[in-house]
C-alpha positions as MATLAB code, in Angstrom:
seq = 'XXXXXXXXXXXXXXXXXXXXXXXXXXXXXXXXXXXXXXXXXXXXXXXXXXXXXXXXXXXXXXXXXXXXXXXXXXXXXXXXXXXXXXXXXXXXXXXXXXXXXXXXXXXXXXXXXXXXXXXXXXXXXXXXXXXXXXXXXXXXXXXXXXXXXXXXXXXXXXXXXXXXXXXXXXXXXXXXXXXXXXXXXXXXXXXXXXXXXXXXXXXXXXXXXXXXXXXXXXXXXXXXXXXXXXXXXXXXXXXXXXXXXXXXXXXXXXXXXXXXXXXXXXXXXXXXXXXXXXXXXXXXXXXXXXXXXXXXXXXXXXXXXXXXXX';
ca = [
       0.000    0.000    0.000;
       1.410    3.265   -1.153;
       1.789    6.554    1.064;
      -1.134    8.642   -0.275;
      -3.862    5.688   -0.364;
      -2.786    5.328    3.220;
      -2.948    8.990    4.093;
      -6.428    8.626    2.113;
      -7.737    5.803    3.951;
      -7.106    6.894    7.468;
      -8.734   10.208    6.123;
     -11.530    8.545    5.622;
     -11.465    6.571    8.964;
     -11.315    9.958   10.659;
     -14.045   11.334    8.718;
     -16.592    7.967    9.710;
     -15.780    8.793   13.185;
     -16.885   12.097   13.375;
     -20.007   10.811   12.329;
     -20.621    9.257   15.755;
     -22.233   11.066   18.555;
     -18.766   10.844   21.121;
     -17.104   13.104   18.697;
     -17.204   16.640   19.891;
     -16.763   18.979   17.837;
     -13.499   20.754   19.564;
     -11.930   17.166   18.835;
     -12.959   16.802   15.545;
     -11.746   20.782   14.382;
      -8.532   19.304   16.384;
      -7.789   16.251   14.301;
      -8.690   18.087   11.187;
      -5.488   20.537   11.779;
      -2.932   17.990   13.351;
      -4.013   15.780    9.770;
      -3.448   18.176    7.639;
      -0.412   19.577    9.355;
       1.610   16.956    9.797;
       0.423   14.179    7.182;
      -1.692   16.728    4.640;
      -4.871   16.826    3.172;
      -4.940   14.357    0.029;
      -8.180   16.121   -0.822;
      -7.678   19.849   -0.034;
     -10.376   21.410   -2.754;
     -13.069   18.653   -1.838;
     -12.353   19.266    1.984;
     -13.404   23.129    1.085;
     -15.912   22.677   -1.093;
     -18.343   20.589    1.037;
     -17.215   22.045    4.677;
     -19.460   25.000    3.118;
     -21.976   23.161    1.875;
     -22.251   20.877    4.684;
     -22.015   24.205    7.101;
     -25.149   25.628    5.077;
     -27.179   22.344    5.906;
     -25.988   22.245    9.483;
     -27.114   25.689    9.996;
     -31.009   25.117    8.317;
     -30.919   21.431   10.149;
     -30.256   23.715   13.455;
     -33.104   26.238   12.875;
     -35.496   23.046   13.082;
     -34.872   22.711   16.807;
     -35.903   26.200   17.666;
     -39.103   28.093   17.488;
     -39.322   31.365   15.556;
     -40.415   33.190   18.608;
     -37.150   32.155   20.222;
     -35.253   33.613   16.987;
     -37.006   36.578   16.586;
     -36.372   37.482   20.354;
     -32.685   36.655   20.415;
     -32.544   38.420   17.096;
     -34.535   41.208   17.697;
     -32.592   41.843   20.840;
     -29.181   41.930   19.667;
     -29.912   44.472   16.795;
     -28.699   47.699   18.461;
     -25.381   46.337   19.800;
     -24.465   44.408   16.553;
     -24.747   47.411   14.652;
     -22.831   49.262   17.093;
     -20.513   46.804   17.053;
     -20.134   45.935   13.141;
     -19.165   50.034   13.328;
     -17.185   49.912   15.899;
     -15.102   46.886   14.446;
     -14.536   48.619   11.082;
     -13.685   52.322   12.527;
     -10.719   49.884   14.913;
      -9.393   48.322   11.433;
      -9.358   51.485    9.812;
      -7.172   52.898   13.088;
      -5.069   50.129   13.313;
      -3.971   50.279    9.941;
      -1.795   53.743   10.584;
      -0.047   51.299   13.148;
       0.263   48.213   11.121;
       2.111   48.277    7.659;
      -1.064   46.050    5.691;
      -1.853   46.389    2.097;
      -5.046   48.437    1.911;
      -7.613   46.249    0.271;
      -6.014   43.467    2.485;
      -6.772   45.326    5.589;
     -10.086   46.497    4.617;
     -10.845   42.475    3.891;
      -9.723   41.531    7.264;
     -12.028   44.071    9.033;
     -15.346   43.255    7.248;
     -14.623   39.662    7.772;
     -13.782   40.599   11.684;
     -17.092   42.760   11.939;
     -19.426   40.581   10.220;
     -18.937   37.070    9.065;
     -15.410   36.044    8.571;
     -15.218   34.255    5.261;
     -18.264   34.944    3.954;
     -18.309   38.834    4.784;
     -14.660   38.563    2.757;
     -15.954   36.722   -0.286;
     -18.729   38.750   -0.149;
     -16.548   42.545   -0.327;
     -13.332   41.058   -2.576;
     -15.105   41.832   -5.615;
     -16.763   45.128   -4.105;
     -13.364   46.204   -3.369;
     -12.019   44.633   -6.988;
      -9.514   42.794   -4.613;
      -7.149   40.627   -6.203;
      -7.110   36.902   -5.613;
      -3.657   37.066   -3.518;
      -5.163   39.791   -1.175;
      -8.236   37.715   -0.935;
      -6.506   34.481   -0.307;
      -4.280   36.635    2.558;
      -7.473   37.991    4.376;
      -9.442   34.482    4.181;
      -6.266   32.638    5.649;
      -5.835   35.106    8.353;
      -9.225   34.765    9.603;
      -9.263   31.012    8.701;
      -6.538   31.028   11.247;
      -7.897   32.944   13.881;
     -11.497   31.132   13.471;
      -9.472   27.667   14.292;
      -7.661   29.349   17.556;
     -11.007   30.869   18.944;
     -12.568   27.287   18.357;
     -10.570   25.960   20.790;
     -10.018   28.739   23.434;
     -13.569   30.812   23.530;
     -14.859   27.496   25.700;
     -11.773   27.698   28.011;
     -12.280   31.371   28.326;
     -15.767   31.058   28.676;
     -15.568   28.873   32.176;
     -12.585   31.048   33.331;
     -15.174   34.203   33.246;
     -17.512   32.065   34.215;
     -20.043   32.954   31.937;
     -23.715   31.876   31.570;
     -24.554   29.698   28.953;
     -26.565   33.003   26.962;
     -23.411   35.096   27.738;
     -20.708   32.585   26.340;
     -23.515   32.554   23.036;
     -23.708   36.182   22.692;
     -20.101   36.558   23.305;
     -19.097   34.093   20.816;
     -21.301   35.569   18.001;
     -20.053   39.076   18.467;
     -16.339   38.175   18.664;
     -15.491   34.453   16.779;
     -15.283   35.576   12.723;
     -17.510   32.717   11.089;
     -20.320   31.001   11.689;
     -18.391   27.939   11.330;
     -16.992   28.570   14.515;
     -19.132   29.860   16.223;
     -21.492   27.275   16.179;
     -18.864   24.923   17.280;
     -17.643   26.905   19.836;
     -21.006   27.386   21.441;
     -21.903   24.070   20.703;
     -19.549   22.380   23.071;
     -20.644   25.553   26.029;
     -24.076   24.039   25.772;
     -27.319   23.853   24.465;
     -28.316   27.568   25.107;
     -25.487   28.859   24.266;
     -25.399   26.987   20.888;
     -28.983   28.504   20.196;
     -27.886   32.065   21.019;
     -24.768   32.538   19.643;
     -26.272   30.545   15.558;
     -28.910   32.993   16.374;
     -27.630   36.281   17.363;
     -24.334   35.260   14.760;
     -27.008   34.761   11.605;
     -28.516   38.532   12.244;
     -25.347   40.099   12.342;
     -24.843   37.741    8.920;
     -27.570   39.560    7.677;
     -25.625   42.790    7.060;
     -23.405   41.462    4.320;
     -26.002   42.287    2.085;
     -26.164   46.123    2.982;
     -22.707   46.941    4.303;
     -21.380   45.677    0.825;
     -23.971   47.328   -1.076;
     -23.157   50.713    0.444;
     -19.851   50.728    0.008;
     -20.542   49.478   -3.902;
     -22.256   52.693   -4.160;
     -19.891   54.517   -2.051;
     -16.960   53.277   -4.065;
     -19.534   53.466   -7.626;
     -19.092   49.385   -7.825;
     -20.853   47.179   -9.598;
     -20.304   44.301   -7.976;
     -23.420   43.578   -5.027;
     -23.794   40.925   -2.397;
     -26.786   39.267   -1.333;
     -28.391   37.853    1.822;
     -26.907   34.173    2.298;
     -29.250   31.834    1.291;
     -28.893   29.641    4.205;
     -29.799   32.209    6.456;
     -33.210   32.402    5.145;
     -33.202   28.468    5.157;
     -32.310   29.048    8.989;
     -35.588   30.918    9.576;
     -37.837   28.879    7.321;
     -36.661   25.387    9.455;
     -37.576   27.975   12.923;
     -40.904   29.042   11.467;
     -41.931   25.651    9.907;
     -40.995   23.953   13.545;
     -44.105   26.484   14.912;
     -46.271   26.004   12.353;
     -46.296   22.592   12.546;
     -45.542   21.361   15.760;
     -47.112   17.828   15.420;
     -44.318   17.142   13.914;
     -42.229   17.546   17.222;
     -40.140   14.566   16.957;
     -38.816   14.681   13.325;
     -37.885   18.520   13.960;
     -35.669   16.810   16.669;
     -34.022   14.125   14.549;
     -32.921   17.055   12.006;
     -32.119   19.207   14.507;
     -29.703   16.203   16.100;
     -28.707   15.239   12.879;
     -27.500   19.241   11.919;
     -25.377   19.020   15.018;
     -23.744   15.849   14.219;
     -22.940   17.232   10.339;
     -21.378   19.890   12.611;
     -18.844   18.149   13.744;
     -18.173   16.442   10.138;
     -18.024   20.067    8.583;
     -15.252   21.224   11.578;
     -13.049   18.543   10.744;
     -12.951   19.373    6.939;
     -12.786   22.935    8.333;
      -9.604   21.964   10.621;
      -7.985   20.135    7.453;
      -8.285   22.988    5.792;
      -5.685   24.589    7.384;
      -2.194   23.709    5.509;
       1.391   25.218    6.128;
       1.120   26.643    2.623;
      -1.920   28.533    4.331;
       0.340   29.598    7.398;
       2.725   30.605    4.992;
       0.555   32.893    3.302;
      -0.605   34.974    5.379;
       2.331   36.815    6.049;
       3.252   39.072    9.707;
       1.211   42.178    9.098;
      -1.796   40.699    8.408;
      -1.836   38.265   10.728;
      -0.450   40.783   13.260;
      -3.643   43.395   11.696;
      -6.135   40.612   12.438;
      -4.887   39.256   15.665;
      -4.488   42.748   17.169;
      -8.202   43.631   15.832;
      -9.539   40.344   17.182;
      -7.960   40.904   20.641;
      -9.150   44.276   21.191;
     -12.817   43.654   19.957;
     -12.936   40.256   21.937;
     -12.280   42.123   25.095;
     -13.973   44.901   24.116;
     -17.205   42.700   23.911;
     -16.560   40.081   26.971;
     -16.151   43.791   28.937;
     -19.585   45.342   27.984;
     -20.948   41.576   28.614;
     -19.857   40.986   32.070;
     -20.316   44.680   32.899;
     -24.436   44.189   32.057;
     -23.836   47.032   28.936;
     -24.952   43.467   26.558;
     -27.791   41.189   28.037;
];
């Protein structure tokens, strides 16, 4: 047996096991990295391509286990201080960047995908910005990076502070770049947490579509962006679970099966993550996003445990 069927097979083996329910999804994201850093990914592009797809389906699966009541309250209530804080997160980039020697359109990628919804927010603004693929490719594997780090520490961080289940959810939403992550993250904090953070983290989603059209027609683009399509499938699965609540216990199967795809999606997510990626991302960008994550992930746990975000 030759080295790559090998590499393939085990792979594979890894991939069946996240399937199971004893996987969590911190261990999963985990084996995902150490596989691809230390063996690699023998199917990089396929690992990319469905860890979104199978993220969009995780996230509509999710919205069947919650009522739209629930996600128009959590939704409803976070609208003020995720538009404060989508402005607030763009104004810091734009400061930072007198500090930090990044190229422009680089910068400006990293701080819409900090302030809204990490990779998506970025794939959303390249053309917008008429990025080029390398400053594209810089931005997404800086926040790639960052996503796979607050993965694994929000949780820790969250018992240290000792924060509530809603807290850790709200926190998580405001301050972890994609939704990826963010559901993972809150995921392992618990079950309320998970439902806050997928819900409060889809509304601030929601402002990809008007953020990038303003600055199209501030910058007399275009290009536009729409609403994420699985963000509406995330409110159809909420409102059909009210609707039709006779059908209780198949709402729960999805809902069970969404989280388990979870898991399957953060371990194509985690071997996603390549030293070619490391490599390209470079010190000022990663030292631009890491000092703009810092400073609006204490910024937010702050107003959080001070009461300013309930």
């Amino acid at each position: 047996m030759n080295g790559l069927l090998a590499k393939k097979i085990f792979f594979l083996f890894l991939l069946g096991l996240c399937t199971f329910p004893f996987i969590t999804t911190a261990e999963a994201l985990t084996a995902g990295i150490f596989f691809s850093l230390f063996l690699g990914n023998p199917w990089p592009v396929e690992s990319s391509i469905w860890s979104k797809k199978l993220l969009q389906i995780s996230v509509v699966g999710l919205g069947f286990g919650l009522g739209i009541g629930e996600v128009w309250t959590v939704g409803k209530d976070s609208v003020v201080y995720t538009m404060l804080g989508i402005a607030s997160t763009l104004a810091l980039g734009k400061l930072l960047q007198k500090f930090i020697p990044a190229d422009k359109k680089t910068a400006a990628l990293i701080a819409f995908g900090t302030a809204i919804c990490g990779g998506s927010a970025i794939a959303a603004m390249a053309p917008v910005l008429k990025s080029k693929d390398d400053e594209t490719a810089v931005a997404l594997a800086t926040v790639f990076t960052l996503n796979s780090v607050a993965l694994l520490l929000f949780p820790i961080l969250g018992h240290f502070f000792n924060l509530s289940q809603y807290q850790f959810g709200e926190w998580a939403a405001l301050a972890i770049h994609d939704t990826s992550s963010v559901v993972g993250a809150a995921a392992v904090y618990g079950p309320v947490a998970l439902t806050v953070g997928t819900t409060v983290k889809l509304t601030r989603a929601i402002w990809i579509a008007p953020i990038a059209l303003g600055t199209a027609l501030f910058l007399k683009s275009d290009r536009r962006a729409r609403i994420p399509l699985f963000i509406i499938g995330f409110v159809a699965a909420a409102l059909i679970h009210t609707l039709l609540p006779q059908f209780a216990s198949t709402y729960g199967l999805l809902a069970g099966a969404a989280k388990q795809c979870l898991v399957v999606t953060l371990f194509l997510i985690g071997a996603g993550l390549s030293k070619s990626l490391l490599k390209k991302v470079g010190f000022s960008p990663m030292a631009l996003g890491i000092s703009l994550w810092v400073l609006v992930g204490s910024l937010t746990l702050g107003a959080i445990l001070m009461g300013w975000i309930n």
